[in-house]
C-alpha positions in Angstrom: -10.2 -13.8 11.4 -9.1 -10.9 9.5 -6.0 -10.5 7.4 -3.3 -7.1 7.5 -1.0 -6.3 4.6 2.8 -6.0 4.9 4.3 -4.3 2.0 8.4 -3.8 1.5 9.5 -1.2 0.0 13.0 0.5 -1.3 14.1 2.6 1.0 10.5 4.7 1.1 8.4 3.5 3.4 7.7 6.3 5.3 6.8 8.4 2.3 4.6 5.9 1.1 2.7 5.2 4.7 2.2 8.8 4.8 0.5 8.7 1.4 -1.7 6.2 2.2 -2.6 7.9 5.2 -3.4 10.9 3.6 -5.5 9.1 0.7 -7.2 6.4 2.4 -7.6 8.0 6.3 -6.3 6.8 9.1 -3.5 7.0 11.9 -0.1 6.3 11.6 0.4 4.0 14.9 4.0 2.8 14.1 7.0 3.9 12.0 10.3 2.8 13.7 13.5 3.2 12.3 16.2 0.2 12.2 18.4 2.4 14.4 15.7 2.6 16.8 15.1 -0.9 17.0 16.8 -3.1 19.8 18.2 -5.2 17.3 20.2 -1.7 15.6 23.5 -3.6 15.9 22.3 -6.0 13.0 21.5 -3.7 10.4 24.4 -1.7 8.8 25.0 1.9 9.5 23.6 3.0 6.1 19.9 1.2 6.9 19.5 2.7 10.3 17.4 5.8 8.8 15.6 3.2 7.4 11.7 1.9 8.7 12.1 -1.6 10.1 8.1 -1.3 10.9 5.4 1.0 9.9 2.0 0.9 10.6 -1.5 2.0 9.2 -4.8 1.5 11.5 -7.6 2.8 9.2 -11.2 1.6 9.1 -11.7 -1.5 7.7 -8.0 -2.5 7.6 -4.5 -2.3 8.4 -1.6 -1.5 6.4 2.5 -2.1 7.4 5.6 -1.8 5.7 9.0 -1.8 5.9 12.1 -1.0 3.8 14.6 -3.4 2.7 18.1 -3.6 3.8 21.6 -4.5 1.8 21.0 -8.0 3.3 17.7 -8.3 2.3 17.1 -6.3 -1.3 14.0 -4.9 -2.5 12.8 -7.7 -4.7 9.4 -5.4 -5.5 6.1 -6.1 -5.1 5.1 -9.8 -7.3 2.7 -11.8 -7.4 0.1 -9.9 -5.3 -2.4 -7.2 -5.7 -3.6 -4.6 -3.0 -7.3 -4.6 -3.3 -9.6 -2.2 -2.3 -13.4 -2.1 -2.0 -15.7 0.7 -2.1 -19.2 1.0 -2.4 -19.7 4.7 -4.6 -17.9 5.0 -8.3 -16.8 8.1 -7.6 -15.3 6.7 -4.8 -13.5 4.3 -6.7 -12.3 7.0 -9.3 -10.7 9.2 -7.0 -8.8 6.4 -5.6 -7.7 5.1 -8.6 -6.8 8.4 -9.8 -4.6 9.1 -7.2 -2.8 5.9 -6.7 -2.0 5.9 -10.6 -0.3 9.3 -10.6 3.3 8.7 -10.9 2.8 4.9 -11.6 1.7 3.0 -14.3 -1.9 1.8 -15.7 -2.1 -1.4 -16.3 -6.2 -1.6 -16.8 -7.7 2.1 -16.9 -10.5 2.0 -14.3 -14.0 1.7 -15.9 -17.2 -0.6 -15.9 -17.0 -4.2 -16.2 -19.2 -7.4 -16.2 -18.8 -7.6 -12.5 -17.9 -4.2 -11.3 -19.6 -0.3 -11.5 -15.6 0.4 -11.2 -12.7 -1.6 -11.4 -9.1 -1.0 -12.7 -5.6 -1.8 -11.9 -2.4 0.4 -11.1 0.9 0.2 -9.4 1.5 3.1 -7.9 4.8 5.3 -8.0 6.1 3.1 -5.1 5.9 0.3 -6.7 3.0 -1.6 -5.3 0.0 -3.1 -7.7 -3.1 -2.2 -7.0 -6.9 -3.5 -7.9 -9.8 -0.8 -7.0 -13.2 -2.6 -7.5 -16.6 -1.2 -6.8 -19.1 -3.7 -7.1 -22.7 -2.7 -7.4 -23.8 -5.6 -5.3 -23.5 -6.1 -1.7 -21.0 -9.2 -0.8 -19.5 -9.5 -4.4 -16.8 -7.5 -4.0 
């Protein structure tokens, strides 16, 4: 079984997608546009630019998104976190570092009782975040 995360997003998917790619690696395998879609008659004229689906295959995960639409308003990201595993501190650091920037803090990375690393941000798109590095193998 594995599990894929679909984020929405107001009106900035596509800037977001490519940020991810950028940070985490990966390929961008989808970004289509409402217009683009066969259902473009649904979606009103000032959506079309809009991503209906994006796509990010990386390593150990995939990552899609798409932007809301005046029928269906961006309600932001709640009740869910992002989480992300890594086995090196400095590993976790960098990522925290740059997912933070722009965003908000809401628990500065550092050590805890079960974690070399862990802290939580939402990041200037608006999605929450937790980065963990656990110093144990299969506690994370």
């Amino acid at each position: 079984m594995k599990f894929n995360t679909y984020l929405s997003f107001n009106g900035n998917c596509r800037e977001a997608l490519q940020f991810y790619a950028q940070l985490f690696g990966g390929k961008i395998t989808a970004m289509m546009t409402f217009g683009e879609s066969p259902a473009c008659d649904h979606v009103p004229a000032s959506a079309q630019a809009s991503i209906m689906h994006g796509c990010l295959e990386m390593d150990g995960g995939t990552l899609m998104g798409t932007d809301a639409t005046p029928d269906h308003p961006y309600p932001g990201v709640q009740g869910a976190h992002v989480v992300i595993n890594v086995g090196k501190a400095e590993e976790a650091e960098r990522l925290f570092a740059a997912l933070a920037e722009g965003g908000r803090i809401d628990m500065p990375i550092g050590k805890t009782f079960w974690a070399e690393r862990y802290g939580m941000a939402s990041d200037r798109f608006g999605v929450p975040w937790m980065v963990n590095c656990s110093p144990t193998p299969g506690c994370s």
